[in-house]
C-alpha positions as CSV (number, residue, x, y, z in Angstrom):
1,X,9.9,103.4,-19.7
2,X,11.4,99.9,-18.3
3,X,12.9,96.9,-20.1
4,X,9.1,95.4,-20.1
5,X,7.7,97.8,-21.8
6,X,10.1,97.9,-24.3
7,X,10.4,94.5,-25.1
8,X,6.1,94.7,-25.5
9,X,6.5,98.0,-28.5
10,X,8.8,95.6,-30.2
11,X,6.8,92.2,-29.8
12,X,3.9,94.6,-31.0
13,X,6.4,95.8,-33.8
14,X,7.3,92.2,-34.9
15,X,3.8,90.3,-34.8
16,X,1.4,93.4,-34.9
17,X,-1.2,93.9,-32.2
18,X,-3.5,91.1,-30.9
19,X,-7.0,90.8,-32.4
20,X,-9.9,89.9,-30.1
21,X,-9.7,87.2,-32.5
22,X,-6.3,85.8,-31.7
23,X,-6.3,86.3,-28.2
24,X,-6.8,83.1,-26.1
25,X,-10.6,82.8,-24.2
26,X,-10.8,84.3,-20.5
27,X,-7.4,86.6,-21.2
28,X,-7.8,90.3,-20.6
29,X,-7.3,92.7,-23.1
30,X,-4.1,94.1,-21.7
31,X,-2.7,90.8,-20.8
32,X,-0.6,89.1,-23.0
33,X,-1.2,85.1,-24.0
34,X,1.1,83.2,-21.7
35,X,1.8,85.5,-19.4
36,X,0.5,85.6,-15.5
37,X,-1.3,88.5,-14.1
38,X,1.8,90.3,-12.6
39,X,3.9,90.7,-15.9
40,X,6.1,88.0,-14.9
41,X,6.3,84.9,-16.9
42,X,5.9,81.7,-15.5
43,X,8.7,79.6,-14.0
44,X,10.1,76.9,-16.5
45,X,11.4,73.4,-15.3
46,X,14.6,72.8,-15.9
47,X,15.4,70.8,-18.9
48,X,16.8,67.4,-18.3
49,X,16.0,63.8,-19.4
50,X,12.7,62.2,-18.9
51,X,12.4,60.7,-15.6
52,X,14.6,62.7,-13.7
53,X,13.2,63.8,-10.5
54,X,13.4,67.5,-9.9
55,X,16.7,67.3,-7.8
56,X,18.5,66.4,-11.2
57,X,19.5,62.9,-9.6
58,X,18.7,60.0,-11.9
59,X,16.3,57.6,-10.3
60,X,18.1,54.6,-9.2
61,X,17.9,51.4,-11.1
62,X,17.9,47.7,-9.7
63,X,20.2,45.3,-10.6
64,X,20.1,43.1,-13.3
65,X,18.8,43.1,-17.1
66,X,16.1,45.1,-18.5
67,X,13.0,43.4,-17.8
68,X,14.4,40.8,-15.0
69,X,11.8,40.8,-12.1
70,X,13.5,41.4,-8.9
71,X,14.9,38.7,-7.2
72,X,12.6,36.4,-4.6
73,X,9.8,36.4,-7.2
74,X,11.5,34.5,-10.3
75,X,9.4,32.7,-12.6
76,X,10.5,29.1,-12.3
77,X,11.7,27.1,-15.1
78,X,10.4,23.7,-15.7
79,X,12.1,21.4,-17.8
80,X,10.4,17.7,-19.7
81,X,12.5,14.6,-18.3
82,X,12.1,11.9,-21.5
83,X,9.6,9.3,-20.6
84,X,10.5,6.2,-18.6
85,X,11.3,2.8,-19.9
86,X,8.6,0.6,-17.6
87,X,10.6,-1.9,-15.4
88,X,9.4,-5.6,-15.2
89,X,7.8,-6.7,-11.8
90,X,9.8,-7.8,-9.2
91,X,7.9,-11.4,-8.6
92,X,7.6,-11.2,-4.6
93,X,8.8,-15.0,-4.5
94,X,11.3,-16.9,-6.3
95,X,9.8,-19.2,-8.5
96,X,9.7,-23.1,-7.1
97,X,11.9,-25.7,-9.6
98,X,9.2,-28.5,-10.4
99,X,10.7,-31.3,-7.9
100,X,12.1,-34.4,-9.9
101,X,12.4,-37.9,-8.9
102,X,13.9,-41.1,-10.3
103,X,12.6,-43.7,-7.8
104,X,10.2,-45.2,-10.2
105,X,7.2,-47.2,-9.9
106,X,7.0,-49.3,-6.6
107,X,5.4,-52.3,-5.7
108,X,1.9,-52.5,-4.9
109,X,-1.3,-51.5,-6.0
110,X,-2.6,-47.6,-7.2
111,X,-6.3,-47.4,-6.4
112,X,-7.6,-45.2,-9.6
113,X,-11.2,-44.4,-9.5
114,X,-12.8,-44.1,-13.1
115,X,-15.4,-40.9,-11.6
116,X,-15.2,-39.3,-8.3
117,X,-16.8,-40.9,-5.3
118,X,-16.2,-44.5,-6.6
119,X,-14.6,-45.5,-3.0
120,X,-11.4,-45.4,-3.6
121,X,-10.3,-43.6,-0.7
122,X,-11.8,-46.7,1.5
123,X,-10.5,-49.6,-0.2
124,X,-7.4,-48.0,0.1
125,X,-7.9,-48.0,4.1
126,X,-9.5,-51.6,4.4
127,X,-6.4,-53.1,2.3
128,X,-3.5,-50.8,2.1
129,X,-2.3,-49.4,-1.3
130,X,-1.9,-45.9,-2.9
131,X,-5.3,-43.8,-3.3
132,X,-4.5,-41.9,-6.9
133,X,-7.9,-40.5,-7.0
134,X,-8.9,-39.8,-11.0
135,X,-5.3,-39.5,-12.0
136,X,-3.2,-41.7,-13.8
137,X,-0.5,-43.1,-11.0
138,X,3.1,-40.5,-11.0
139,X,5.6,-43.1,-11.6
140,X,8.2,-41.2,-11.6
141,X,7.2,-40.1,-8.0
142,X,7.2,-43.9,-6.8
143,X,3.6,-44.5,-7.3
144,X,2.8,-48.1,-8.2
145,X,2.3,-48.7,-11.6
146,X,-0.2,-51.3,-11.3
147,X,-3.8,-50.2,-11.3
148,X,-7.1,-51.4,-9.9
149,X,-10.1,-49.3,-11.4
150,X,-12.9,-48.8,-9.2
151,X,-16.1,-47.7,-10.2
152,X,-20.0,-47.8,-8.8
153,X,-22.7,-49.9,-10.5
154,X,-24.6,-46.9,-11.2
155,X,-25.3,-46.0,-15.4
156,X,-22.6,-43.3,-14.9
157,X,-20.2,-44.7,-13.3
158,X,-20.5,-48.1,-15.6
159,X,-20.0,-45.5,-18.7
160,X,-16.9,-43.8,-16.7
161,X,-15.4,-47.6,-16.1
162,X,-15.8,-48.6,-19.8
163,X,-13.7,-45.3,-20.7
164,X,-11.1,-46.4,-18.8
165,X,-10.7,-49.3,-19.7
166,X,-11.0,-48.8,-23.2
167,X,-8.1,-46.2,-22.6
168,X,-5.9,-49.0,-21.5
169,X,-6.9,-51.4,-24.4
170,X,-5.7,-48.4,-26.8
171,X,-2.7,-47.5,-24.9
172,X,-3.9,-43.7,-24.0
173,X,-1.8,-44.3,-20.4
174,X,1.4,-43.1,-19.6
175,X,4.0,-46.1,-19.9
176,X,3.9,-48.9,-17.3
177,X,0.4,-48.4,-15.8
178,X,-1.0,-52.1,-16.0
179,X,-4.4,-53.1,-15.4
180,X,-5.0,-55.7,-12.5
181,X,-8.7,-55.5,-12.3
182,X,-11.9,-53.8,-11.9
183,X,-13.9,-53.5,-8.8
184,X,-17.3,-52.3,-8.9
185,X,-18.9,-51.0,-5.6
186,X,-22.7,-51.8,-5.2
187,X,-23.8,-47.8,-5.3
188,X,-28.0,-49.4,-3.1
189,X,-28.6,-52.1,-1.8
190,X,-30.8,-54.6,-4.2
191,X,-30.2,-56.2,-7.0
192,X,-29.3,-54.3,-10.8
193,X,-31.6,-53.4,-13.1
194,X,-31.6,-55.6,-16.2
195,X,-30.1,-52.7,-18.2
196,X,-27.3,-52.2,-16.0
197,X,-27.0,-56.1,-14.8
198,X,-26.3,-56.2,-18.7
199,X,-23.4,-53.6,-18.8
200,X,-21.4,-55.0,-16.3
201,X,-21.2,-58.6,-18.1
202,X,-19.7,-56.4,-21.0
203,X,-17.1,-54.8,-18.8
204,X,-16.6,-58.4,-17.0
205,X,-15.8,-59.7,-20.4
206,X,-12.7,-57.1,-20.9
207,X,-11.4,-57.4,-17.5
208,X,-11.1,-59.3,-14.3
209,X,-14.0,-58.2,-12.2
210,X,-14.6,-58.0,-8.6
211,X,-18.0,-56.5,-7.4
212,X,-18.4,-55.4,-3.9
213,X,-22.0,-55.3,-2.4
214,X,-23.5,-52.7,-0.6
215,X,-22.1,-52.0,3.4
216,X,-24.4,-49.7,5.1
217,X,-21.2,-49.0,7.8
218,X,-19.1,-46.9,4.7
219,X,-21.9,-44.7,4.2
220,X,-21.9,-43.8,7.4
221,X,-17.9,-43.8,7.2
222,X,-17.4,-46.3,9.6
223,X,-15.8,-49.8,9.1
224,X,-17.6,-52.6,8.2
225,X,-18.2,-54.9,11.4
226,X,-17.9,-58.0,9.3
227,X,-16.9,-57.4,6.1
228,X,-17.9,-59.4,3.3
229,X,-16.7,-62.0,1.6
230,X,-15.7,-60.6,-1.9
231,X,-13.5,-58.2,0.7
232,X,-11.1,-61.2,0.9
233,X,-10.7,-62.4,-2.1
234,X,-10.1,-58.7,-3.1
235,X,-7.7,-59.1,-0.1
236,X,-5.6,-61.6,-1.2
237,X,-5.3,-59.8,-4.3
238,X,-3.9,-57.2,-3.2
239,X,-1.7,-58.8,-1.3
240,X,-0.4,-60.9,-4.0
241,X,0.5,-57.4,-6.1
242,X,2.1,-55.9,-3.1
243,X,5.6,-57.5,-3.8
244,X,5.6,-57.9,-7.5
């Protein structure tokens, strides 16, 4: 009798026989559970700690804390900058200081018109002077001070004369504009209307009045071949203011 056998009487001994009831489905009746065919038991792994390969060395381990990825593939850190103060444009020109000027008023004569087209421009090329356009005369710049309103026998620009000359009466001018006189350019050829013929005695009564008739030349703007006769006398006014 061997060792095997022996160590089977006493298992038997111990535990009692096998029932078909205990013994495992698909194992023979002479077999024992657990064991293979041949009487041998099975080989056991050696007993080491989990994750050791079957060599017994430890697997190796990278660098680095537990649960660092490996390096090349780190998760980049963003940090918030605090939000910018806006800067103030940078104007792309330095600004221009107003020019100033202490010649004061000159000599001579301001054409002003009381509503544009009035003619201003060509009295002021027939018999010299300063063309102001609708503007009160810049003394300050050296414009003359001394003003002849212009204005065309039309109903508007008769309204347009009488409100600036009523600004003059009331003192609504900047100081040292003074009034020489109103022209009034013939705006057709003809004679007025009653209606209008009337408002220009009213503004004749409030200021020195020159009226010029039609010229068919400064419609065209050409010069007048012969210019007429009022031209002089508004001539010689001029001339009068040009060195007071």
């Amino acid at each position: 009798m061997n060792a095997a056998m022996v160590t089977s009487a006493a298992d038997l001994w111990v535990r009692g026989p096998v029932t078909a009831h205990q013994r495992p489905a698909g194992t023979p009746p002479h077999q024992t559970p657990g064991m293979p065919p041949g009487g041998n038991p099975a080989p056991q792994q050696p007993r080491g700690n989990p994750g050791t390969p079957p060599h017994g060395n430890p697997a190796p381990q990278l660098p680095g804390n537990p649960g660092t990825p490996p390096r090349g593939n780190l998760v980049p850190q963003f940090r918030e900058n605090p939000p910018v103060r806006p800067q103030q444009p940078v104007p792309s020109q330095p600004p221009i200081a107003p020019r100033l000027s202490s010649a004061g008023p000159q000599p001579g004569i301001s054409w002003l018109g009381a509503h544009g087209g009035a003619g201003t421009t060509t009295l002021a090329e027939a018999l010299s002077g300063r063309d102001v356009g609708t503007r009160w005369p810049d003394l300050a710049a050296g414009e003359p001070g001394q003003v002849i309103v212009v204005a065309r026998t039309n109903a508007a620009g008769l309204r347009a004369a009488s409100q600036v000359l009523d600004a003059l009466r009331t003192g609504r001018h900047p100081d040292g504009v003074v009034l020489v006189a109103l022209v009034l350019v013939a705006d057709a050829p003809g004679r007025l209307p009653h209606s209008l013929a009337r408002r220009v005695r009213v503004l004749r009564s409030v200021a020195d009045t020159i009226r010029v008739p039609w010229v068919p030349a400064w419609r065209a703007g050409e010069a007048a071949p012969k210019p007429p006769k009022e031209m002089a006398k508004l001539a010689d006014l001029v001339q009068s203011r040009s060195h007071a």
